[in-house]
C-alpha positions in Angstrom: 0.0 0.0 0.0 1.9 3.3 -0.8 -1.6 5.2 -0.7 -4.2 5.3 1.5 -5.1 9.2 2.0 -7.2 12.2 3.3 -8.3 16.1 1.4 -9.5 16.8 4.5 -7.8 19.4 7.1 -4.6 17.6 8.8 -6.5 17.8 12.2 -6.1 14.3 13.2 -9.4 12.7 15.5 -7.2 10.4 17.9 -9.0 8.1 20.7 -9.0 8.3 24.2 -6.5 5.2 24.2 -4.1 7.0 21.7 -4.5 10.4 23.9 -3.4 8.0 26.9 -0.3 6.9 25.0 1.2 10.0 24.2 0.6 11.5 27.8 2.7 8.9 29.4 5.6 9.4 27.0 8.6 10.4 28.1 8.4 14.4 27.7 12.0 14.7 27.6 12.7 12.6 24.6 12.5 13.2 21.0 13.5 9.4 20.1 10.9 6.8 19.7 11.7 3.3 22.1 13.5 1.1 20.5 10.8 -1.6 20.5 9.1 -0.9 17.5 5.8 -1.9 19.1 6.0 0.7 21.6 6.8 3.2 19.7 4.1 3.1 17.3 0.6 1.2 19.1 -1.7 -0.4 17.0 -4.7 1.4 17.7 -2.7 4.8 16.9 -2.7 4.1 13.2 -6.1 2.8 12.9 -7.4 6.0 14.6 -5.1 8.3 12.2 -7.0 6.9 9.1 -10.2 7.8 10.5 -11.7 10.2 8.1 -9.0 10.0 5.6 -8.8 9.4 1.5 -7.4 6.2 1.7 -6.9 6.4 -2.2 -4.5 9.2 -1.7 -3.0 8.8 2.2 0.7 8.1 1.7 2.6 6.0 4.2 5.1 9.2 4.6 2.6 10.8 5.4 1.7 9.1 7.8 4.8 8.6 9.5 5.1 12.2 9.4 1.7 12.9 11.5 2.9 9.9 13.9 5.9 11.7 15.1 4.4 15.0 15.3 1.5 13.5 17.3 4.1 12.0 19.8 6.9 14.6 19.8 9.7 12.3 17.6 12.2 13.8 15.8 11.5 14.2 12.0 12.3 11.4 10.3 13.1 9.2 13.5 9.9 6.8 12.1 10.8 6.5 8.2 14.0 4.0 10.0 13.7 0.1 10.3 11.7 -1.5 11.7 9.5 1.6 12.5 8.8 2.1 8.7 8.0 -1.5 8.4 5.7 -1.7 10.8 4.0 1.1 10.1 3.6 -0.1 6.2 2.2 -3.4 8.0 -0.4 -1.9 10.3 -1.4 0.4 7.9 -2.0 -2.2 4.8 -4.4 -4.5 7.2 -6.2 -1.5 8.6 -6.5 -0.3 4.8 -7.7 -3.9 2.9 -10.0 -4.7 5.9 -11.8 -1.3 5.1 -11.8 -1.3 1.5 -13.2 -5.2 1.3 -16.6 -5.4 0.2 -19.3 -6.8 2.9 -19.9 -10.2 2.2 -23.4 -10.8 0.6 -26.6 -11.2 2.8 -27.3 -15.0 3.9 -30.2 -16.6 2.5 -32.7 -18.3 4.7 -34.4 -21.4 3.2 -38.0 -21.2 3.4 -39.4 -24.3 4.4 -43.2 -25.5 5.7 -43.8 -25.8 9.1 -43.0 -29.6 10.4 -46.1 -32.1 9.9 -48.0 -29.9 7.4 -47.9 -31.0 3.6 -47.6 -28.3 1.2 -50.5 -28.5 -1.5 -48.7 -28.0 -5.5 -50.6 -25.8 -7.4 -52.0 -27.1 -10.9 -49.5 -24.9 -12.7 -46.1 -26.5 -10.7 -48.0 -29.9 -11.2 -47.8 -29.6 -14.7 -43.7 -28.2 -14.6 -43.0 -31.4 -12.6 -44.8 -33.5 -15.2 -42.6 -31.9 -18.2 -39.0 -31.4 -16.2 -36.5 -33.6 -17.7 -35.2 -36.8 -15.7 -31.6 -36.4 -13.8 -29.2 -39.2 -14.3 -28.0 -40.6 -10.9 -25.2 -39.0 -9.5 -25.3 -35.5 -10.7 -27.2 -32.8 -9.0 -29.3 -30.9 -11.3 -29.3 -26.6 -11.3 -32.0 -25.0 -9.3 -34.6 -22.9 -11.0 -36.8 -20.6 -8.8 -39.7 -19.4 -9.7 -39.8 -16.8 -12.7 -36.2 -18.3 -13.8 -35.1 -17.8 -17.4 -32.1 -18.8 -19.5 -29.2 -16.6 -19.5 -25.4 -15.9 -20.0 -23.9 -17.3 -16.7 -25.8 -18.9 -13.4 -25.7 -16.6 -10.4 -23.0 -18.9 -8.9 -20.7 -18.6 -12.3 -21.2 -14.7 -12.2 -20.2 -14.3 -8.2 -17.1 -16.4 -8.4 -15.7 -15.3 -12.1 -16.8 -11.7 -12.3 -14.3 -9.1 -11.7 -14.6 -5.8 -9.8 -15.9 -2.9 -11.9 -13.8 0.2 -11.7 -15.6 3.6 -11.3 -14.6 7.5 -12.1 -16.0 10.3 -10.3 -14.4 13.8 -11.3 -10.8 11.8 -11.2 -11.5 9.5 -7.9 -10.8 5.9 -8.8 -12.4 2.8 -6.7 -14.0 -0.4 -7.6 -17.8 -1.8 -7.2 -17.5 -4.9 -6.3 -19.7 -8.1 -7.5 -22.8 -9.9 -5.4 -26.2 -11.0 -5.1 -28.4 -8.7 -4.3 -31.2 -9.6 -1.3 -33.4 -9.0 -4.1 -32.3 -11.8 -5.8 -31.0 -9.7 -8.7 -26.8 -9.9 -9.7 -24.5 -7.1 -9.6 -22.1 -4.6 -8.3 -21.6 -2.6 -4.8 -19.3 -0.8 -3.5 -18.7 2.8 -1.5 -16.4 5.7 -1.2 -15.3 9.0 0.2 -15.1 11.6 -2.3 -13.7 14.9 -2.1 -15.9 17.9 -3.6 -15.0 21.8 -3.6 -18.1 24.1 -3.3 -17.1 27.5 -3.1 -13.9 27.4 -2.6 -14.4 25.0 0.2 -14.2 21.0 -0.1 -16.7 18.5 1.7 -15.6 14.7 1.7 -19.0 13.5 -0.4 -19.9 9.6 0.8 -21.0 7.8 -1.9 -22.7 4.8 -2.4 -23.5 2.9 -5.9 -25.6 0.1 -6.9 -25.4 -1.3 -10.3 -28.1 -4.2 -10.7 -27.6 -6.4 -14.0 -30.6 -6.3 -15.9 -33.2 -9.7 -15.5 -30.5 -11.1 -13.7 -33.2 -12.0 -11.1 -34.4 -14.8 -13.2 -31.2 -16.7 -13.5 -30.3 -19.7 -12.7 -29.4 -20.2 -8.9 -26.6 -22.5 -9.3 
């Protein structure tokens, strides 16, 4: 990760732990311990990307705020394995907020125990015409309103790949799913910087893109 970065003001929003931290450092030094552990906690760089453009957030920059926030001398962090560990904790924090949220769980809907479920004359007549499985394979399940097309919902999910998306020069990636609805797709969010009047709002944005009568396609 050599980017994960912030428009907004350098004001940095640090937690009560983090606050803690720097309090108890030594006021009379300027040189980080040499554990690198202590010298750089892992809640410290999670809180510093709050509210940051992670697109754009380098790891310099970062160091940089780090030693300012606990009185370092300049530079002190960018030295192994200070750098390294911030370039660690910083590429976990980063991936496990840019990962898409994994798709909604389907619950099976099944008839209350000891009650038969009465087939309607129309799914009679389906069952009458639906072709014979050989033994040993599992055939693909169609719901109802299914209808033939490209790819299976399965196929699409695992071979798709993520859809990049512009906005006025911010790059980030909608990712594929299944929608709750049923319907295939892409989703993803971001943070994007916008200047009105002179003064620039971080714009959240959320997109949807839902692949047209991919509702009726086959489930598996």
């Amino acid at each position: 990760m050599s980017a994960v970065a912030s428009t907004v003001p350098q004001s940095v929003s640090i937690s009560a732990d983090t606050i803690t931290t720097i309090e108890g450092a030594d006021a009379n030094s300027s040189d980080p311990p040499s554990s690198a552990e202590e010298a750089v906690p892992t809640h410290c760089v999670a809180d510093l990307l709050n509210g940051k453009d992670l697109q754009s957030f380098s790891l310099k920059q970062m160091r940089s705020e780090l030693e300012q926030i606990f009185g370092y001398h300049v530079g002190s962090l960018s030295d192994h394995p200070y750098k390294q560990r911030i370039k660690e904790l910083a590429t976990a924090e980063v991936e496990r907020r840019m990962a898409p949220p994994p798709p909604p769980a389907e619950v099976p809907r099944t008839p209350p125990a000891g009650r038969l479920v009465e087939l309607s004359s129309s799914d009679k007549a389906k069952r009458e015409h639906e072709p014979d499985v050989p033994s040993g394979r599992k055939a693909a399940k169609v719901t109802s309103g299914s209808c033939p097309g490209p790819m299976t919902k399965r196929q699409f999910v695992e071979q798709a790949k993520p859809l990049p998306i512009d906005i006025s020069g911010h790059k980030f990636a909608l990712h594929q799913r299944t929608f709750s609805t049923g319907s295939c797709g892409y989703w993803g969010q971001a943070s994007i910087p916008v200047q009105i009047d002179g003064h620039e709002v971080m714009v959240k944005c959320q997109i949807n893109a839902v692949i047209n009568t991919s509702k009726g396609w086959v489930d598996a």
